[in-house]
VOPAGU-2260 file (C-alpha; in pm, 1 decimal, decimal comma):
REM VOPAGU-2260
SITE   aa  ch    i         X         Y         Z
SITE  UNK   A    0    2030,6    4102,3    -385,0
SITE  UNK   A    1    1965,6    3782,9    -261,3
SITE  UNK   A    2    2159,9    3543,5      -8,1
SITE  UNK   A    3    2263,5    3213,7     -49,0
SITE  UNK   A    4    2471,2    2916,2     160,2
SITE  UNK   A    5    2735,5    2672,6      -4,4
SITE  UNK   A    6    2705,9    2276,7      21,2
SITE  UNK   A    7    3000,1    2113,3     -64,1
SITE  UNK   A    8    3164,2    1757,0     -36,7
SITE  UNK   A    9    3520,3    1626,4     -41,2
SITE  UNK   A   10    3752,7    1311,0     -11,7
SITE  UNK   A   11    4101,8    1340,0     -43,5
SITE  UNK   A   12    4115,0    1633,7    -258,5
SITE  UNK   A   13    4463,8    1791,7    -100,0
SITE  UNK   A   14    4521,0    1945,6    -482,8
SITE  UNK   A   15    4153,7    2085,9    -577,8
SITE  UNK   A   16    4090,7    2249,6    -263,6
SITE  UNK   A   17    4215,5    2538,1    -182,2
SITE  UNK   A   18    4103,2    2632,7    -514,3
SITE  UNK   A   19    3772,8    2552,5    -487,5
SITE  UNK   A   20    3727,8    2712,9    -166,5
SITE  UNK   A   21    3899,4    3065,1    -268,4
SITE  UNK   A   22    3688,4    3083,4    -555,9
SITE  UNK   A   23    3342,9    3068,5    -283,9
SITE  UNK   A   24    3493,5    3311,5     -80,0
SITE  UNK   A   25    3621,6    3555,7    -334,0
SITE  UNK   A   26    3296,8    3571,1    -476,1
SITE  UNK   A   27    3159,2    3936,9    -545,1
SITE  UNK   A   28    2854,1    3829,2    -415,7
SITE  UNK   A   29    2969,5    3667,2     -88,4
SITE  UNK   A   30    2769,2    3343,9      84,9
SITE  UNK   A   31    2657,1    3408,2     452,8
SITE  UNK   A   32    2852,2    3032,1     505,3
SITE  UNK   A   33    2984,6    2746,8     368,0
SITE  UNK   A   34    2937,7    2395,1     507,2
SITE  UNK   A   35    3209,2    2142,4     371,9
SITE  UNK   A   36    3163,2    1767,6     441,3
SITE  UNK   A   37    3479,0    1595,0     458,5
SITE  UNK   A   38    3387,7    1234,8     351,2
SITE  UNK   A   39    3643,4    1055,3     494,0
SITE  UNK   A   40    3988,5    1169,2     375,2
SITE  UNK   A   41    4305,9    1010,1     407,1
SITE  UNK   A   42    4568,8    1312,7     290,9
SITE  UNK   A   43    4620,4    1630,9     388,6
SITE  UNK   A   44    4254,9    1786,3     322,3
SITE  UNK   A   45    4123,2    1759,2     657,8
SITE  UNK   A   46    4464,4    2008,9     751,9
SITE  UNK   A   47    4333,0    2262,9     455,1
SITE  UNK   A   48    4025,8    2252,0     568,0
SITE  UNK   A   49    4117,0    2354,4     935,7
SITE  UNK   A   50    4340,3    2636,3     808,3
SITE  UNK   A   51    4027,0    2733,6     652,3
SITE  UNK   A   52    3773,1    2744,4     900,3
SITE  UNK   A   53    4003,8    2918,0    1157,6
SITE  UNK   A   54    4057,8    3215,8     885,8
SITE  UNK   A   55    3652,0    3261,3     786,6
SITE  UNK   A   56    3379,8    3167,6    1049,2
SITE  UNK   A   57    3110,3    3121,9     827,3
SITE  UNK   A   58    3286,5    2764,2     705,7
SITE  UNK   A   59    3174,6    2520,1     899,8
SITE  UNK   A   60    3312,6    2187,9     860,5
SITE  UNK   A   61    3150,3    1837,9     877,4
SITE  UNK   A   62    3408,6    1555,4     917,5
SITE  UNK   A   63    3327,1    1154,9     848,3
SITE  UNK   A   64    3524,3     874,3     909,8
SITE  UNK   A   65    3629,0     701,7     621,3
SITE  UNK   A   66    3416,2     454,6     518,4
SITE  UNK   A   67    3621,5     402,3     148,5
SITE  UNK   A   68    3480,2     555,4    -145,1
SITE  UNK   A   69    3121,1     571,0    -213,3
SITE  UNK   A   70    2948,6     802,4    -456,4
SITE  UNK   A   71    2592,9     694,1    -277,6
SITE  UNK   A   72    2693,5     896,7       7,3
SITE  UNK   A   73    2703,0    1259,3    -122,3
SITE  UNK   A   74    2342,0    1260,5    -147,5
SITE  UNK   A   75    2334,9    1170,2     231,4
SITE  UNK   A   76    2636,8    1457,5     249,6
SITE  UNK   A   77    2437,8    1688,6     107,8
SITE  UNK   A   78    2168,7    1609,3     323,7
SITE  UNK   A   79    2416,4    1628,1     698,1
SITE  UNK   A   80    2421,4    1974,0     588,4
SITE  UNK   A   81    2105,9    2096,5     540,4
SITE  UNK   A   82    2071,0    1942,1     930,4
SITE  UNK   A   83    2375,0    2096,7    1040,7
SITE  UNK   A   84    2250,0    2461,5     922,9
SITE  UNK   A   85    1927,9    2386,7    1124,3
SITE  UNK   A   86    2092,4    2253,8    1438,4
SITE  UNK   A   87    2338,3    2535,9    1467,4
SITE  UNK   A   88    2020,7    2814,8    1349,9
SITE  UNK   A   89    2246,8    2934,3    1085,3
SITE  UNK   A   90    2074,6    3220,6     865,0
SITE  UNK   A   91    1785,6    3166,9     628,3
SITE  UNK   A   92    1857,5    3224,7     298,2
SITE  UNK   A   93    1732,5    3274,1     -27,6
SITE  UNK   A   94    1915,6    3011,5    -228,7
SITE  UNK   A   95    2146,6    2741,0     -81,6
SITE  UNK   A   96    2444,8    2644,5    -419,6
SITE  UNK   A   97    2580,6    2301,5    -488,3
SITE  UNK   A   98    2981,5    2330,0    -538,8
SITE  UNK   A   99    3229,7    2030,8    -512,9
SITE  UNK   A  100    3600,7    2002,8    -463,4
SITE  UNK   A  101    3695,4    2003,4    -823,9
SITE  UNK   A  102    3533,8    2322,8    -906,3
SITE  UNK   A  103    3660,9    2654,6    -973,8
SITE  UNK   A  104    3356,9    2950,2   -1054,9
SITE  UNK   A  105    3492,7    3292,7   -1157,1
SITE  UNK   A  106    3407,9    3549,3    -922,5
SITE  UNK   A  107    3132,3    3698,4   -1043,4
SITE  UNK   A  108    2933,3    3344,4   -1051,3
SITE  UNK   A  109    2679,0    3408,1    -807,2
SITE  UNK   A  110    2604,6    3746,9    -887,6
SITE  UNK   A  111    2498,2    3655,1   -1241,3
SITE  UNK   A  112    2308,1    3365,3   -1078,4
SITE  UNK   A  113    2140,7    3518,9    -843,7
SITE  UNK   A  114    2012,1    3838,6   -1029,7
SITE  UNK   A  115    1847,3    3645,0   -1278,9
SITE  UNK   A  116    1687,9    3374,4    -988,6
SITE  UNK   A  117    1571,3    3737,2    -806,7
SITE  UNK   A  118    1442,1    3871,3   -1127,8
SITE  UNK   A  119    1167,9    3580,7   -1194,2
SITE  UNK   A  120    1076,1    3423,5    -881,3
SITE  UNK   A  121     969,8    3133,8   -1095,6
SITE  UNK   A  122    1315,7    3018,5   -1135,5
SITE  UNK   A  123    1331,9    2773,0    -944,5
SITE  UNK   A  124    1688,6    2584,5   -1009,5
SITE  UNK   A  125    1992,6    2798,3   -1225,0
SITE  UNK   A  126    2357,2    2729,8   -1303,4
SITE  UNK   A  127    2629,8    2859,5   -1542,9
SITE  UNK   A  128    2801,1    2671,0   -1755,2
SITE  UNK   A  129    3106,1    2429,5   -1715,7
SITE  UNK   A  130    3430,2    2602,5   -2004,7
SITE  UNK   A  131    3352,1    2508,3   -2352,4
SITE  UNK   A  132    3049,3    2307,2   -2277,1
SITE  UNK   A  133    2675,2    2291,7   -2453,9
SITE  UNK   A  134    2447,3    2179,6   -2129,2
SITE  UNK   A  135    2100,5    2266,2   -2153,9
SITE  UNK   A  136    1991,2    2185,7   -1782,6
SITE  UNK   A  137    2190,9    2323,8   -1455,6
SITE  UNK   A  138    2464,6    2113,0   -1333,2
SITE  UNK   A  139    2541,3    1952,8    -959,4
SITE  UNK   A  140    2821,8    2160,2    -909,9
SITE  UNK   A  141    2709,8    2531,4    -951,4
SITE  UNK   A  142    2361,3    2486,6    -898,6
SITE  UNK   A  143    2165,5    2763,0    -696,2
SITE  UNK   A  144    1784,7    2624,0    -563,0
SITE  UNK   A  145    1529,0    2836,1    -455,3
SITE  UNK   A  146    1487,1    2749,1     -79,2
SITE  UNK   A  147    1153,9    2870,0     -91,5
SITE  UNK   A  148    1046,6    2643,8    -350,6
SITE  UNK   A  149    1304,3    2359,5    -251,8
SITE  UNK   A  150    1151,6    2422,4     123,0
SITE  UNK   A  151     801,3    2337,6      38,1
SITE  UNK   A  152     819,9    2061,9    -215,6
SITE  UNK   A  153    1164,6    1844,1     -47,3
SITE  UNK   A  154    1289,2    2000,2     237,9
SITE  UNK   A  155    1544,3    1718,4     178,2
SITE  UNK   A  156    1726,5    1553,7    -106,4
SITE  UNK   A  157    1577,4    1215,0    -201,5
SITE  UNK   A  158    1822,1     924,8     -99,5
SITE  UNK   A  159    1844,7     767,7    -383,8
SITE  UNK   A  160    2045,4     776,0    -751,2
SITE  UNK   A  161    1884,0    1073,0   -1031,5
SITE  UNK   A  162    1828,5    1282,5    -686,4
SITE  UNK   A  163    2005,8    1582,7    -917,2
SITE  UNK   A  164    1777,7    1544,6   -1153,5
SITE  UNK   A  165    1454,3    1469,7    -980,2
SITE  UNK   A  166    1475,8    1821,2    -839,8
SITE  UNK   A  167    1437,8    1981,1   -1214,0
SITE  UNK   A  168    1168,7    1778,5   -1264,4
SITE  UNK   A  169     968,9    1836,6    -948,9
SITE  UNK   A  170    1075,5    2220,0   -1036,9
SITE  UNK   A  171     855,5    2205,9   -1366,9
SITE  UNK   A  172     603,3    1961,9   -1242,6
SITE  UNK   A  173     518,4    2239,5    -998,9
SITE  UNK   A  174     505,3    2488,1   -1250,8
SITE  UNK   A  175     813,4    2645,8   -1241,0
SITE  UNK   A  176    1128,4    2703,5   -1414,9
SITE  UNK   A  177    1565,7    2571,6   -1462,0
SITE  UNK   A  178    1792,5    2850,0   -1636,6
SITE  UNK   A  179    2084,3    2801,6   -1769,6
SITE  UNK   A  180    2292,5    3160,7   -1744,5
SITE  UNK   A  181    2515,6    3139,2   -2025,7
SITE  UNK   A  182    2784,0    3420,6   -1894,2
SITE  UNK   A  183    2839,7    3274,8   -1571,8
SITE  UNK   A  184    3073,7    3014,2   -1595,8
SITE  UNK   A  185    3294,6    2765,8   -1394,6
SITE  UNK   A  186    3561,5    2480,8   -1471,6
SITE  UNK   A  187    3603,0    2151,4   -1355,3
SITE  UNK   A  188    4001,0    2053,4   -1220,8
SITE  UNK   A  189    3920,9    1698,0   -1261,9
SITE  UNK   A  190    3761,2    1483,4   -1526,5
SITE  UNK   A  191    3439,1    1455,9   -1516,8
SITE  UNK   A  192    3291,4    1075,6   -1418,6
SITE  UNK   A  193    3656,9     979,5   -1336,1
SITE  UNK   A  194    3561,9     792,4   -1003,3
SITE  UNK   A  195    3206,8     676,7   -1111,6
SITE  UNK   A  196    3237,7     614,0   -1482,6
SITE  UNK   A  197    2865,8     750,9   -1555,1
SITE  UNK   A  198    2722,6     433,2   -1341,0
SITE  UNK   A  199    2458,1     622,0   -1164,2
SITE  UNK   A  200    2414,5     845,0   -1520,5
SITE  UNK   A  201    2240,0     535,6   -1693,2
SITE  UNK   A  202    2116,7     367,0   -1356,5
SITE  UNK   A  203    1890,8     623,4   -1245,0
SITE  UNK   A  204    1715,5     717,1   -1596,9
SITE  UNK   A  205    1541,6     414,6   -1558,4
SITE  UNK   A  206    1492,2     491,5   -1163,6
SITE  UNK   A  207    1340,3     821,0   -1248,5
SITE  UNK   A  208    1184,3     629,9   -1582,6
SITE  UNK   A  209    1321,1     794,7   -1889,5
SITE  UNK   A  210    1158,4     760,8   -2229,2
SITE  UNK   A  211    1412,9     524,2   -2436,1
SITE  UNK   A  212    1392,2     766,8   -2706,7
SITE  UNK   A  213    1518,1    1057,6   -2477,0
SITE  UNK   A  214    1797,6     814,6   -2359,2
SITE  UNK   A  215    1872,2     731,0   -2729,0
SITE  UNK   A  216    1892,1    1093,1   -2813,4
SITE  UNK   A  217    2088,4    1209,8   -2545,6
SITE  UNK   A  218    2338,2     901,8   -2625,3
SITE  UNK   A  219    2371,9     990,7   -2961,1
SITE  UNK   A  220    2424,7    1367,7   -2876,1
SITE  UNK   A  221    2685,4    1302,7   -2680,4
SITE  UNK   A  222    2861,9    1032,5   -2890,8
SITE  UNK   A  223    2863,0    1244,0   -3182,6
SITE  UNK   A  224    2966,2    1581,2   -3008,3
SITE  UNK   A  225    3212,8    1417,1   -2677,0
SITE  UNK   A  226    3036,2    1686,7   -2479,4
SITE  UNK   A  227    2999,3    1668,0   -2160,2
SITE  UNK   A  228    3083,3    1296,8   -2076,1
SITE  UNK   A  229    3308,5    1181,5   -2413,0
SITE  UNK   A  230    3232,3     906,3   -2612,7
SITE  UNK   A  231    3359,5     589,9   -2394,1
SITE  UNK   A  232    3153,7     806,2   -2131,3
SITE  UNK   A  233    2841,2     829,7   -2294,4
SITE  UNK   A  234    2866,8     446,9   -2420,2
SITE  UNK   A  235    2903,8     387,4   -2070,3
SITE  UNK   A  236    2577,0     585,4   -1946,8
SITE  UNK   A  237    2379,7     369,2   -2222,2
SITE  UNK   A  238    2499,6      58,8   -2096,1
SITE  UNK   A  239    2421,7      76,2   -1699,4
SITE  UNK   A  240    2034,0     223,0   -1860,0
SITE  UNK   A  241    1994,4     -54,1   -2083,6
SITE  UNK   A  242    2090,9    -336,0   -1807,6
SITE  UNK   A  243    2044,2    -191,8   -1478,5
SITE  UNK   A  244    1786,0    -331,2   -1278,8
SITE  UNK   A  245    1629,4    -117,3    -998,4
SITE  UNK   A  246    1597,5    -226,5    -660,1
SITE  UNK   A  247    1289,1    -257,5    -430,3
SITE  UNK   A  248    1437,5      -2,2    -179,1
SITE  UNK   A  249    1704,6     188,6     -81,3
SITE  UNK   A  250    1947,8     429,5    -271,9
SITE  UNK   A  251    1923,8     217,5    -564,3
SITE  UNK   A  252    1528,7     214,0    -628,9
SITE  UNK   A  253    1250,0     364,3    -877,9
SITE  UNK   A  254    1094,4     681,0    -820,3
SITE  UNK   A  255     732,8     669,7    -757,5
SITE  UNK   A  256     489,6     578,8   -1022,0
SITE  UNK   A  257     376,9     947,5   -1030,9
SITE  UNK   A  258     682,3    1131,8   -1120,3
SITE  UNK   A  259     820,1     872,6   -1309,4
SITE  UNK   A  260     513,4     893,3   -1555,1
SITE  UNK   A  261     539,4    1290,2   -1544,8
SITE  UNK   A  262     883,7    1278,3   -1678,8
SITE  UNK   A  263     826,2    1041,7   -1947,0
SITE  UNK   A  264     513,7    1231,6   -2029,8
SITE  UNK   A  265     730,0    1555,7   -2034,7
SITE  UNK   A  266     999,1    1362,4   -2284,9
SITE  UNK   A  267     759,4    1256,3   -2517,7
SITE  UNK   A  268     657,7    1615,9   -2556,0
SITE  UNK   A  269     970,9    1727,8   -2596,7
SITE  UNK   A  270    1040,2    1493,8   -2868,5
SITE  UNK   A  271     761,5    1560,2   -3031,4
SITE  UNK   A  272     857,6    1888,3   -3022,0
SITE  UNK   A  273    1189,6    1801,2   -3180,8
SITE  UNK   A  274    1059,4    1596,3   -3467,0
SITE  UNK   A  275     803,3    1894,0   -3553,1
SITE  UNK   A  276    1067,7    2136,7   -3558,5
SITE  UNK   A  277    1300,0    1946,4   -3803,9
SITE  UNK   A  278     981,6    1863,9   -4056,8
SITE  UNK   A  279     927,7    2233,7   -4106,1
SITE  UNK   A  280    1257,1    2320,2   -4208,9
């Protein structure tokens, strides 16, 4: 079966922890390590997190001062330990997974994950599915990548908001494939988009250059169901797409021309597809 690393980031999460962490290591399909960046807390994580690492060797721990709260920096997080796993010459392996503070997976979540990523090497990007949720694309949290593919087309994660999603779409852009495994499954401790309220959501469809229709749709969907974001959350994501202005650099700035046109391109397909469907029922 294959192997896979953990990536996850935390600030001030003294309640979500331990939780989080147990259900990595308890996994029936154990990573070779974990590498949790501390962003900066201010309560007793940094403690839990020592306890930790001086139980199980293969956590390693990044710690950052704090800085305050920002949600641009997870991307950078993310990134401090890719680099870390190079400095030290920690193992290759076959998938690194996304997991945050707030997450608990049941135990058998990477073993469904990975089978399926080892059965098609064209999957590319997989993740279960948050409790009582109807997703359709994998998640952050519980995301496994392909380092193989992730390797040769990023090597790093872009800098900049819709760097989650730009990943699935440079996945099918190169021909290959996202999964959602529907019996592997996970739960959130926290609300989702408490800290953020769906800014970077809206923002960064018009980074990465949604189709308005495919914002529209995905607005609506989530209005009328309150899945995944609720509906003062997904009134929120419509508002930060239909105002936000992108920058000219930085975290907050457009994708390039090519992608961007690939993923409207992609959209418009799929709604045509949509729209086809419905007028032959």
């Amino acid at each position: 079966m294959g192997s896979y690393n953990v990536i996850m980031t935390c600030r001030d999460s003294e309640k979500d922890i331990r939780s989080a962490i147990l259900s990595l290591i308890n996994q029936s399909t154990k990573p070779k390590y974990l590498v949790i960046i501390d962003d900066g807390s201010t309560d007793n994580t940094p403690l839990i997190l020592r306890e930790f690492k001086s139980l199980n060797k293969e956590i390693h721990v990044i710690t950052n001062p704090n800085l305050g709260y920002d949600i641009t920096r997870v991307v950078m997080n993310w990134n401090s330990a890719l680099e870390l796993a190079k400095k030290l010459k920690l193992e290759y392996t076959d998938y690194h997974m996304i997991a945050s503070d707030d997450t608990v997976f049941e135990d058998k979540y990477a073993e469904k994950i990975i089978k399926c990523m080892d059965s098609d090497p064209l999957i590319a990007i997989a993740s279960g599915k948050p409790d009582n949720s109807t997703i359709t694309e994998p998640r952050g949290a519980g995301r496994f990548v392909r380092n193989s593919f992730f390797l040769s087309i990023h090597g790093y994660y872009p800098e900049k908001m819709g760097y989650e999603s730009i990943i699935l779409y440079t996945s099918l852009k190169n021909g290959f494939k996202n999964l959602i495994v529907d019996d592997a499954r996970f739960s959130h401790t926290r609300r989702l988009g408490s800290n953020h309220h769906f800014y970077d959501w809206g923002a960064s469809m018009r980074t990465l250059g949604y189709h308005p229709l495919f914002v529209l749709g995905r607005f609506i969907q989530c209005f009328l169901t309150g899945k995944p974001i609720g509906r003062k959350g997904s009134l929120q994501m419509l508002y930060y797409y239909l105002t936000y202005k992108p920058k000219e650099k930085g975290y907050h700035s457009k994708y390039e021309a090519e992608i961007r046109k690939a993923i409207r391109m992609r959209q418009k397909t799929r709604i045509k597809e949509i729209f086809r469907l419905k007028n032959t029922r």
